[in-house]
C-alpha positions as CSV (number, residue, x, y, z in Angstrom):
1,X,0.0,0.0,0.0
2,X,2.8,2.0,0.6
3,X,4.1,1.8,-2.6
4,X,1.2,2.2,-4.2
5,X,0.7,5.9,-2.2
6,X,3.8,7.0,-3.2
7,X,3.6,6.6,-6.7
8,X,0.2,8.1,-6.6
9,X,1.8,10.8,-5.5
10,X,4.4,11.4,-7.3
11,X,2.4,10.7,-10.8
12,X,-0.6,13.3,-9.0
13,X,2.2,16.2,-8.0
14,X,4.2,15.8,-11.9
15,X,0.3,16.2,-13.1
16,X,-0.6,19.1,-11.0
17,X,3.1,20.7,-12.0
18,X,1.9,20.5,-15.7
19,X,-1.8,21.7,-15.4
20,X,-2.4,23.1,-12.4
21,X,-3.0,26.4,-14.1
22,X,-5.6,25.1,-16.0
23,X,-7.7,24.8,-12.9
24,X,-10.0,28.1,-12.8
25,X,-13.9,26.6,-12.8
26,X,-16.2,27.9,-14.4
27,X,-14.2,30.1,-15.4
28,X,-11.0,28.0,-15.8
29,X,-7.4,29.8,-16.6
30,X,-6.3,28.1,-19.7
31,X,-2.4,28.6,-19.5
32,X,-0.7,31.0,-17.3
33,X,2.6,31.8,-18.6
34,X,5.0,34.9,-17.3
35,X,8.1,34.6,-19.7
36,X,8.9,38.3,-20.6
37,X,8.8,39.7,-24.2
38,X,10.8,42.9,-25.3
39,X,9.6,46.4,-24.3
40,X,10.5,47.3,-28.1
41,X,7.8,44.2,-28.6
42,X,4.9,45.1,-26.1
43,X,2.8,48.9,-26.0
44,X,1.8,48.8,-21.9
45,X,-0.7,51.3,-21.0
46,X,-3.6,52.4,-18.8
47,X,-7.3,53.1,-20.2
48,X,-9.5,55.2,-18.3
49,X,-13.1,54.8,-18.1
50,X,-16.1,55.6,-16.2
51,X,-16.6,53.4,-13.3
52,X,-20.3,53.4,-14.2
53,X,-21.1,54.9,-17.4
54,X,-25.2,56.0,-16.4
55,X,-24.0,58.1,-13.7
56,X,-22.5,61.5,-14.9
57,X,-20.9,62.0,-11.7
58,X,-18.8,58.7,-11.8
59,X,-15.4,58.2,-10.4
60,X,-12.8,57.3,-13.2
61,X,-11.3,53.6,-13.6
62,X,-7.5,52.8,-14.8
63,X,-7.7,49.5,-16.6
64,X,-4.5,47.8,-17.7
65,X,-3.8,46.9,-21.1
66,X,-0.5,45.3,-23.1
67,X,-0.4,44.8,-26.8
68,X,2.0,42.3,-28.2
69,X,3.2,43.6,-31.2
70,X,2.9,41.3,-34.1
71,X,6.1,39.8,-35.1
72,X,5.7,40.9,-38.6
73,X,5.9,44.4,-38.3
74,X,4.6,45.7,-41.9
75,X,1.5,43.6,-41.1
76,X,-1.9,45.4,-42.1
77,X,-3.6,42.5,-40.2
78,X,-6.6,43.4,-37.6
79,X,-5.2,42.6,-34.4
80,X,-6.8,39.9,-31.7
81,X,-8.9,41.2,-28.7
82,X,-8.6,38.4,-26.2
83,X,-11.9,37.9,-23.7
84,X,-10.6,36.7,-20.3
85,X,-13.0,34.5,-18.7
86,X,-14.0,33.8,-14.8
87,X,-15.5,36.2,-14.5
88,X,-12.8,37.5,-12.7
89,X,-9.4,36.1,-13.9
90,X,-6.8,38.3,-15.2
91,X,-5.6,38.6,-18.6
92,X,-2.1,40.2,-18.3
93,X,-1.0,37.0,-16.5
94,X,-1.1,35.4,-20.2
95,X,1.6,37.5,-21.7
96,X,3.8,34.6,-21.8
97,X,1.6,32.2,-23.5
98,X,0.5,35.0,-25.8
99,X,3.8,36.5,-26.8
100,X,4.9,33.0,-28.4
101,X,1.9,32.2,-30.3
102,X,1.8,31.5,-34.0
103,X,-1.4,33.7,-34.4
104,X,0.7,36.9,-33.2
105,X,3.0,36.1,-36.5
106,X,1.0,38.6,-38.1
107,X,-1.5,40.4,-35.7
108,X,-1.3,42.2,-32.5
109,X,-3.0,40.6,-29.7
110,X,-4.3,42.7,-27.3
111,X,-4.9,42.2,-23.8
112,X,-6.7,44.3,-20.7
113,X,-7.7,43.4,-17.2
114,X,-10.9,43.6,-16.9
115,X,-12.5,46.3,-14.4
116,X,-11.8,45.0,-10.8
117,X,-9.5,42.2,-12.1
118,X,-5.5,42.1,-11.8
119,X,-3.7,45.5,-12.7
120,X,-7.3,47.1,-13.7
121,X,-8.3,48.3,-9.5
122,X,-8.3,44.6,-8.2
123,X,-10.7,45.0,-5.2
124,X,-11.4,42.2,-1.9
125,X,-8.5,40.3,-3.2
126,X,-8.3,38.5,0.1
127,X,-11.6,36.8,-0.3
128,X,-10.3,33.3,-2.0
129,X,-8.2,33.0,1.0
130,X,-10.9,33.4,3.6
131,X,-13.3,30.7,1.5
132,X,-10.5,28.5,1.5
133,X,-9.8,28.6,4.9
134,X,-13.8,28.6,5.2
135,X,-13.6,24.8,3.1
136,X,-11.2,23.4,5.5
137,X,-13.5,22.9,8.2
138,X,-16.4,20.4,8.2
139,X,-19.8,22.1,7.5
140,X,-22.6,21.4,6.1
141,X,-23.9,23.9,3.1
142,X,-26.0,26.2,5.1
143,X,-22.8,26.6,7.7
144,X,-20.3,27.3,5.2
145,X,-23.1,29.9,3.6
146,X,-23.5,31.7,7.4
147,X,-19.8,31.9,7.2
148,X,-19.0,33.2,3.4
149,X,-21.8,35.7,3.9
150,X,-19.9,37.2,6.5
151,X,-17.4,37.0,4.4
152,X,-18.5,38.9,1.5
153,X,-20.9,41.3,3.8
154,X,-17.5,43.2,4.8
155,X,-15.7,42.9,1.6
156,X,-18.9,44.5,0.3
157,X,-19.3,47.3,3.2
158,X,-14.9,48.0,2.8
159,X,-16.1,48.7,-0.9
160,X,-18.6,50.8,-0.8
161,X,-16.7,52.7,1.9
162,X,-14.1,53.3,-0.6
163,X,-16.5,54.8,-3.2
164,X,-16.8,51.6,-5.2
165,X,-19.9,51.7,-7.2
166,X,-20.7,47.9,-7.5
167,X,-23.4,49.1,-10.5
168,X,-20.8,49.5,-12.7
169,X,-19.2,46.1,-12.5
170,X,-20.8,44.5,-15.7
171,X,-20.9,42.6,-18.7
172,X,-22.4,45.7,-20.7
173,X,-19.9,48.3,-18.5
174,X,-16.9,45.4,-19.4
175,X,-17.8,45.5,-23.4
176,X,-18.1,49.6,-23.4
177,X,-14.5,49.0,-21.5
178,X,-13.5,47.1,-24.8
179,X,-14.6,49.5,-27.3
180,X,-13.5,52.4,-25.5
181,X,-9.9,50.4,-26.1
182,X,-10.3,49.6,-29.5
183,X,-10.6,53.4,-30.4
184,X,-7.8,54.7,-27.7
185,X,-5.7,52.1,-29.7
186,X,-6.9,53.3,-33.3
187,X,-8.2,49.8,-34.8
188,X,-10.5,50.4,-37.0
189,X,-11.8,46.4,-36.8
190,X,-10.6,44.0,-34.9
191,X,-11.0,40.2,-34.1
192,X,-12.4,39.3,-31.1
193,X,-11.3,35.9,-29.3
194,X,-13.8,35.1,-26.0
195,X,-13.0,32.2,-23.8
196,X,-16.2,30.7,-21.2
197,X,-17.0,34.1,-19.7
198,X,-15.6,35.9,-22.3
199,X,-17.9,34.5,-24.9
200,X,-20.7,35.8,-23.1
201,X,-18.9,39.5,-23.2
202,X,-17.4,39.0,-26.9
203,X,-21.6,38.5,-27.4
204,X,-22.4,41.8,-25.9
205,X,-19.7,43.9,-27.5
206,X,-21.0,42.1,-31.2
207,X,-24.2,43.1,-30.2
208,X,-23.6,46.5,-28.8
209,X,-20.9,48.2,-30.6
210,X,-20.5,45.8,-34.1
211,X,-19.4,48.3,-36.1
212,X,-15.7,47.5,-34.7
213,X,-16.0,44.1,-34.7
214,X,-14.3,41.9,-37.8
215,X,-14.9,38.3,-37.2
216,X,-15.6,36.7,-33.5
217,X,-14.1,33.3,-32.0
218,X,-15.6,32.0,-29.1
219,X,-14.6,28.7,-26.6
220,X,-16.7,27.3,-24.4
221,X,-19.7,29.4,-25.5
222,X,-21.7,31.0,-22.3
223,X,-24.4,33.1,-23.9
224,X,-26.5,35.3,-21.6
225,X,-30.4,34.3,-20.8
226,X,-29.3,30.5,-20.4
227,X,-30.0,28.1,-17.6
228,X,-26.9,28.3,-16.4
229,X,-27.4,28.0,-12.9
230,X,-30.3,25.6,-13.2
231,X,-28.2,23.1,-15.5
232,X,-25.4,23.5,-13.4
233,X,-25.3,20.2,-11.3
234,X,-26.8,18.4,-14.5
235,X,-24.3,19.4,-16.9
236,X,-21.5,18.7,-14.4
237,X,-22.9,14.9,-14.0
238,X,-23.8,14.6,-17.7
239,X,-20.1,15.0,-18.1
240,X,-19.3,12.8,-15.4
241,X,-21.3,9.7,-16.4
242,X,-19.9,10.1,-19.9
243,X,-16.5,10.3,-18.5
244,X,-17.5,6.8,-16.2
245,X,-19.1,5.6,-19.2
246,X,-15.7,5.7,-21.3
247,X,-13.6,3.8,-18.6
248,X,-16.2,1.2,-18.6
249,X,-15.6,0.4,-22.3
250,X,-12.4,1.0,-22.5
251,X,-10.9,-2.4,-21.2
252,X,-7.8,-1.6,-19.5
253,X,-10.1,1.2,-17.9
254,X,-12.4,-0.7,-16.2
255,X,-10.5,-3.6,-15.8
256,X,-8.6,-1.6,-13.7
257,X,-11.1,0.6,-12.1
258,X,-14.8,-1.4,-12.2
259,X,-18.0,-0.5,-11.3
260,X,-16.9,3.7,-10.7
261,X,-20.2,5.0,-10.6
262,X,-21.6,2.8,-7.6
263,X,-18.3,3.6,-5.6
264,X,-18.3,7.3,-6.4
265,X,-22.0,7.5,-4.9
266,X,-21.1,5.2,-2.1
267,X,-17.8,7.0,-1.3
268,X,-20.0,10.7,-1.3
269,X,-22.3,9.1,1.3
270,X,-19.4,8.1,3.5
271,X,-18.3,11.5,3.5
272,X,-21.2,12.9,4.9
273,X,-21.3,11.0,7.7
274,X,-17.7,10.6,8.2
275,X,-15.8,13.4,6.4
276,X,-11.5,12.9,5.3
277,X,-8.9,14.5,7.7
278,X,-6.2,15.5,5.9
279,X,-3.0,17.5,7.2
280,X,-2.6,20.3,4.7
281,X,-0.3,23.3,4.7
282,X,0.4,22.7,8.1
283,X,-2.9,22.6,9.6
284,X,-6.0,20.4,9.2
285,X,-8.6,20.0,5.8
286,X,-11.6,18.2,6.2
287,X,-12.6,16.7,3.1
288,X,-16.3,16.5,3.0
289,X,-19.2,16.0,0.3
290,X,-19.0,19.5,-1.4
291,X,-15.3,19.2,-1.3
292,X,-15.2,16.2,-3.4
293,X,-17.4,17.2,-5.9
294,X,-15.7,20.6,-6.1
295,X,-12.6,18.7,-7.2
296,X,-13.8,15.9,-9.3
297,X,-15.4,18.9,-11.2
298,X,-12.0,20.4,-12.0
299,X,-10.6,17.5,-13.1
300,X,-13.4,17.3,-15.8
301,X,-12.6,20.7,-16.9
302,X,-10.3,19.3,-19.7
303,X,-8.7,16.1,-20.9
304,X,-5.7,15.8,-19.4
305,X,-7.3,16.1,-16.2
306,X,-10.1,13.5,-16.9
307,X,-7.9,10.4,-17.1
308,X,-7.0,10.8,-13.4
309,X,-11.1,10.8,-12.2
310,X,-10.9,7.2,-11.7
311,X,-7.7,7.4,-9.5
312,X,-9.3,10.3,-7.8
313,X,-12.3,7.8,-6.8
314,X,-10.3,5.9,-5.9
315,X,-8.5,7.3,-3.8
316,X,-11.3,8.9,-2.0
317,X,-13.1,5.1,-1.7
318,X,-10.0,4.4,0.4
319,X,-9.0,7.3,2.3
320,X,-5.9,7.6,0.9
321,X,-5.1,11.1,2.2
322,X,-1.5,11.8,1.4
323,X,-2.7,11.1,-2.5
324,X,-5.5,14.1,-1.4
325,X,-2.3,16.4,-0.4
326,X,-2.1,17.2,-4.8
327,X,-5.6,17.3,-5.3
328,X,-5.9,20.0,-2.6
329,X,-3.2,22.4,-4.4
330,X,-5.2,22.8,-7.4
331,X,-8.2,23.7,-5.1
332,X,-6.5,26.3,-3.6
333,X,-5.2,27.7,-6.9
334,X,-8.8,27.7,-8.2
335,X,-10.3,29.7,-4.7
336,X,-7.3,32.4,-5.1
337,X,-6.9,32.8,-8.8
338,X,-10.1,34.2,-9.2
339,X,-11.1,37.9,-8.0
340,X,-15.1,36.8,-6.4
341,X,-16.7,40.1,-5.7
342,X,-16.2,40.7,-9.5
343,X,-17.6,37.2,-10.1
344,X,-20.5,37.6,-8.0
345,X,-21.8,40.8,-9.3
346,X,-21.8,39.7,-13.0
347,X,-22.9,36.4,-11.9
348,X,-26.2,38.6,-9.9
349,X,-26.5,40.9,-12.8
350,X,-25.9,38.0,-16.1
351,X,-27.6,34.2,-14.6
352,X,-29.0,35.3,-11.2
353,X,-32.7,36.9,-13.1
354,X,-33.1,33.4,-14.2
355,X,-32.6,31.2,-11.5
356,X,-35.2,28.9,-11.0
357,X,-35.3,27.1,-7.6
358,X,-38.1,24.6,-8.4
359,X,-35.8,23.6,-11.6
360,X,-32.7,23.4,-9.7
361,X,-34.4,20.9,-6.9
362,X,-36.2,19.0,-9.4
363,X,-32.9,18.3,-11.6
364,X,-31.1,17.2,-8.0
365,X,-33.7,14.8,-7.3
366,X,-33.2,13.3,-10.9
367,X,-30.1,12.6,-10.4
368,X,-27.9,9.6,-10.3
369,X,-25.0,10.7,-8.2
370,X,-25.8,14.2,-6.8
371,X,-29.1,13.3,-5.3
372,X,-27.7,13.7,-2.0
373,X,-27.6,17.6,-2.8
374,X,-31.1,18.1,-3.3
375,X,-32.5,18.6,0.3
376,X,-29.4,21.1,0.6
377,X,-29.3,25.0,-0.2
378,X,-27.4,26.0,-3.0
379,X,-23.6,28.0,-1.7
380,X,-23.5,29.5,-5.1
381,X,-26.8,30.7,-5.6
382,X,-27.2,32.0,-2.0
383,X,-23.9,33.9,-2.1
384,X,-24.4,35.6,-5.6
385,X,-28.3,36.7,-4.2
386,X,-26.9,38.0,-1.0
387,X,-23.9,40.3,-2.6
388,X,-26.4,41.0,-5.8
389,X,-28.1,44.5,-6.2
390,X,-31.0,44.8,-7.2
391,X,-31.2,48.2,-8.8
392,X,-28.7,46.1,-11.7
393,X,-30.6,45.7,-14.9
394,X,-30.4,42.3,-16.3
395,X,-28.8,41.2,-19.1
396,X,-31.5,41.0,-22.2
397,X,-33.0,37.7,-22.9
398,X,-32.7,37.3,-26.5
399,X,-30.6,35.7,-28.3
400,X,-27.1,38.6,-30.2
401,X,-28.9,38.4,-33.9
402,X,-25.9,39.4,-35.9
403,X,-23.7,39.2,-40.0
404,X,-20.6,38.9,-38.2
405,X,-18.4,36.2,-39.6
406,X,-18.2,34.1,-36.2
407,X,-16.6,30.7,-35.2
408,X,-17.8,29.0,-32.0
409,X,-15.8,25.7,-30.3
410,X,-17.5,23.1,-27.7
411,X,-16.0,20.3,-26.2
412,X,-18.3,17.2,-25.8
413,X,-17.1,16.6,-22.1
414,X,-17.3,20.5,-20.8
415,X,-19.2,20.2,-17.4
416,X,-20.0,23.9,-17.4
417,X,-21.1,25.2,-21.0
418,X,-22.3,22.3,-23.0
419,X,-22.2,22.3,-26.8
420,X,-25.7,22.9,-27.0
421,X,-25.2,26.3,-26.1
422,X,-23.2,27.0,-29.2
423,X,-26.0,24.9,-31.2
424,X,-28.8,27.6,-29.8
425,X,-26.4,30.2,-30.2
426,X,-25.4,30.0,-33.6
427,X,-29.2,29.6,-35.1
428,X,-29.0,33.5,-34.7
429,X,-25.0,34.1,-36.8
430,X,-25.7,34.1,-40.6
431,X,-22.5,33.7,-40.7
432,X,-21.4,31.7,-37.9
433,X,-19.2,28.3,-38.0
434,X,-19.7,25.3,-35.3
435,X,-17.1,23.1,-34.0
436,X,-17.2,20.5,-31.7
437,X,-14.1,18.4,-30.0
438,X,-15.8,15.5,-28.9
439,X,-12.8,14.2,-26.6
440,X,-11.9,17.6,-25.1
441,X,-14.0,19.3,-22.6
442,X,-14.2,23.0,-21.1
443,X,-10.5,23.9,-22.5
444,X,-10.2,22.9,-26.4
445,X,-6.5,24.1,-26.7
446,X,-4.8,21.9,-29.0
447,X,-3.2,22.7,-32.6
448,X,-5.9,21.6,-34.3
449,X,-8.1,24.3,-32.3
450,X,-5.3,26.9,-33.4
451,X,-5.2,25.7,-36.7
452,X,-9.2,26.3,-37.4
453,X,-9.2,29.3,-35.6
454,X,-6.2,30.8,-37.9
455,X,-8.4,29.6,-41.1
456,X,-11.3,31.1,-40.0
457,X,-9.4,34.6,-39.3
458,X,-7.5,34.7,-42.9
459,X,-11.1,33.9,-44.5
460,X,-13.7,34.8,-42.6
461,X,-16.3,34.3,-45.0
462,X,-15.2,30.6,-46.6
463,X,-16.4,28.1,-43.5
464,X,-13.5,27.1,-42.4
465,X,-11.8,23.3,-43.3
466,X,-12.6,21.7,-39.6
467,X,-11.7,18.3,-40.9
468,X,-9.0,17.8,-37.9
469,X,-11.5,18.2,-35.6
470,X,-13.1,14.9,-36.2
471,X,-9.9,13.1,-35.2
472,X,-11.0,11.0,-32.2
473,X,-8.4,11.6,-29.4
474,X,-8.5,8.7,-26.4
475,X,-8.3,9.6,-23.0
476,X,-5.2,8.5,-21.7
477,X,-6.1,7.1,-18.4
478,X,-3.7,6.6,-15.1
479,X,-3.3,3.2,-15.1
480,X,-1.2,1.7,-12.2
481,X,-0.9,-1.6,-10.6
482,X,-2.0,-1.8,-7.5
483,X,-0.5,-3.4,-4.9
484,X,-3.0,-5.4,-2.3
């Protein structure tokens, strides 16, 4: 058994050490990268906007912006806008990745914190910390929602003391943000490329200012007015049975790892009567129900990831909390990566108008693994409706009706934003393009992804040749023998 721990471990922390950036839910951080280019390569600069652009008397924002330089310097191409997702993740942080990647050959790729993220007047930074600290302790879901309102109560109240207008912090304030940009940088057109979240705002800014707008590419496609928060437990286990499904007929798989989804939903119930004590950091973790799902929901988020669920189960059938040490990191990562009074108000303002409890309870009790959830509150819902305004206008229910020549990518195992959400989306682009990975999942990053998406750029017009995209790709599962 020993043995067996140990190289769990040491497969789990060389994993984590690859992907662990990759970790950011539903808003998941793709690559983070921090290699420095040349100042002679890179225009830095600071945009400043309204903090809330209906009130005349608004106090002024400083948002951070780079552009990378495109390495062909006569190059008349338009430039890439890249849509951070989250909400709440930070942009800048991908310089690195961005500065060596083939599409800035010949366009400039422009990048901006979004208002209240990173370098662009980060506000209640400390939060992730506290909710982590607030997950290490065994309590149920109304507990750890007494505690996190707390929380967020005097994050809120420090804001507002400091003249923060939480109005402002929107999807419709974010895409005036970009446009604003686009003229202080003198594009006359330019390309936008939205990841999760940052579909939803490349959306708006097509809808609201398309007049600056060339083509659109978006990932992980999160339109506004969808069931987001309903779905959310039901997409997350439609992924996972799929995921359960695939080691099953995949004979090393489930020779190997049998019968997964009766031991996942016998090790959940364990935990909730008798919760994992793990020494993390130096001090105790208590791994219990919501904790479990929580992580076995980041390792679906793409497919790297996914061939370590049925290790992960695992592991969590028997106890084996030093293997749990690894799992933990990325956890962390996920609560402190992410800037949550941001994500909460556009969450209020974008999915909150179309919450439906009855929905949400009835899809629990359908389930086949998350049924234990459904006599519980909901953390996220509760959270987002106690820091939510309501003087916030929602965002509009119909569906962006628009020419512009867009390209929209699914994976067929994303827990989060399922491919159906491009399919409804794209019945409104006359000129829009689907693909869909089957084998990848809330991340689609792979060359063939880069290849399409340079294709679609060069000819906007010509659907693009997505012939690569039907290559099946295996999920390469951890397979160890284990020692009895």
């Amino acid at each position: 058994m020993k043995n067996r721990i140990t190289n769990g471990l040491s497969t789990i922390k060389h994993y984590y050490m690859k992907i662990r950036s990759w970790i950011i839910l539903i808003f998941i951080v793709l690559f983070y990268a921090c290699n420095a280019i040349s100042q002679e390569e890179v225009i830095n600069g600071v945009l400043e906007v309204p903090e809330n652009r209906t009130n005349s008397n608004s106090r002024t924002l400083k948002l951070a912006y780079k552009v990378l330089k495109a390495k062909t310097a006569d190059s008349s191409k338009a430039p890439i806008a890249f849509l951070y997702g989250g909400p709440g993740g930070a942009a800048l942080t991908l310089e690195g990745f961005w500065a060596k990647h083939p599409l800035r050959n010949d366009r400039d790729i422009v990048l901006m914190d979004q208002r209240g993220t990173g370098a662009s007047g980060a506000n209640g930074t400390e939060v992730g910390e506290a909710m982590f600290n607030i997950a290490r302790q065994d309590l149920d879901i109304d507990a750890e929602i007494k505690m996190l309102k707390v929380v967020f109560s005097k994050c809120k109240e420090r804001m507002q003391h400091d003249g923060v207008d939480l109005t402002g912090y929107t999807t419709k304030e974010n895409a005036a943000d970009f446009e604003d940009l686009r003229k202080e940088l003198a594009y006359e057109k330019w390309n936008l490329l939205g990841i999760s979240y940052g579909s939803r705002l490349g959306l708006t800014i097509m809808d609201d200012f398309p007049q600056g707008v060339r083509t659109a590419v978006f990932s992980a496609v999160s339109p506004s007015g969808t069931d987001y928060i309903n779905d959310h437990y039901r997409n997350i286990e439609q992924s996972l049975l799929t995921v359960l499904r695939r080691c099953e007929n995949n004979k090393d798989c489930n020779t190997r790892y049998p019968n997964l989804k009766e031991r996942f939903i016998i090790a959940l119930e364990q935990l909730q009567s008798d919760p994992m004590h793990v020494e993390y950091e130096g001090e105790p973790f208590i791994v219990n129900t919501q904790d479990a799902l929580l992580m076995v929901t980041v390792l679906l988020y793409n497919r790297p990831s996914i061939g370590y669920i049925p290790f992960f189960i695992e592991a969590l059938e028997n106890r084996e909390t030093a293997v749990f040490i690894n799992f933990l990191k990325g956890m962390e990562h996920l609560y402190k990566q992410v800037n949550w009074p941001v994500n909460r108000n556009i969450t209020g303002y974008d999915k909150l108008p179309f919450y439906d409890e009855a929905k949400m309870t009835e899809s629990l009790q359908q389930s086949e693994i998350l049924s234990c959830l459904a006599t519980s509150s909901n953390l996220d819902v509760e959270i987002v409706k106690h820091w939510h305004l309501p003087n916030i206008p929602s965002l509009k229910t119909k569906a962006v009706v628009s020419n512009i020549p867009t390209l929209l990518i699914s994976g067929g195992l994303d827990p989060v934003t399922p491919t159906s959400n491009a399919t409804e989306t794209l019945k409104h682009l006359k000129n829009g393009y689907e693909v869909i990975f089957l084998d990848e999942s809330h991340s689609q990053f792979n060359p063939c992804f880069f290849q399409i998406i340079e294709e679609f750029l060069n000819n906007p017009l010509q659907k693009p040749n997505i012939e690569c995209s039907s290559v099946r790709n295996s999920i390469e599962w951890y397979i160890y023998s284990s020692e009895k």
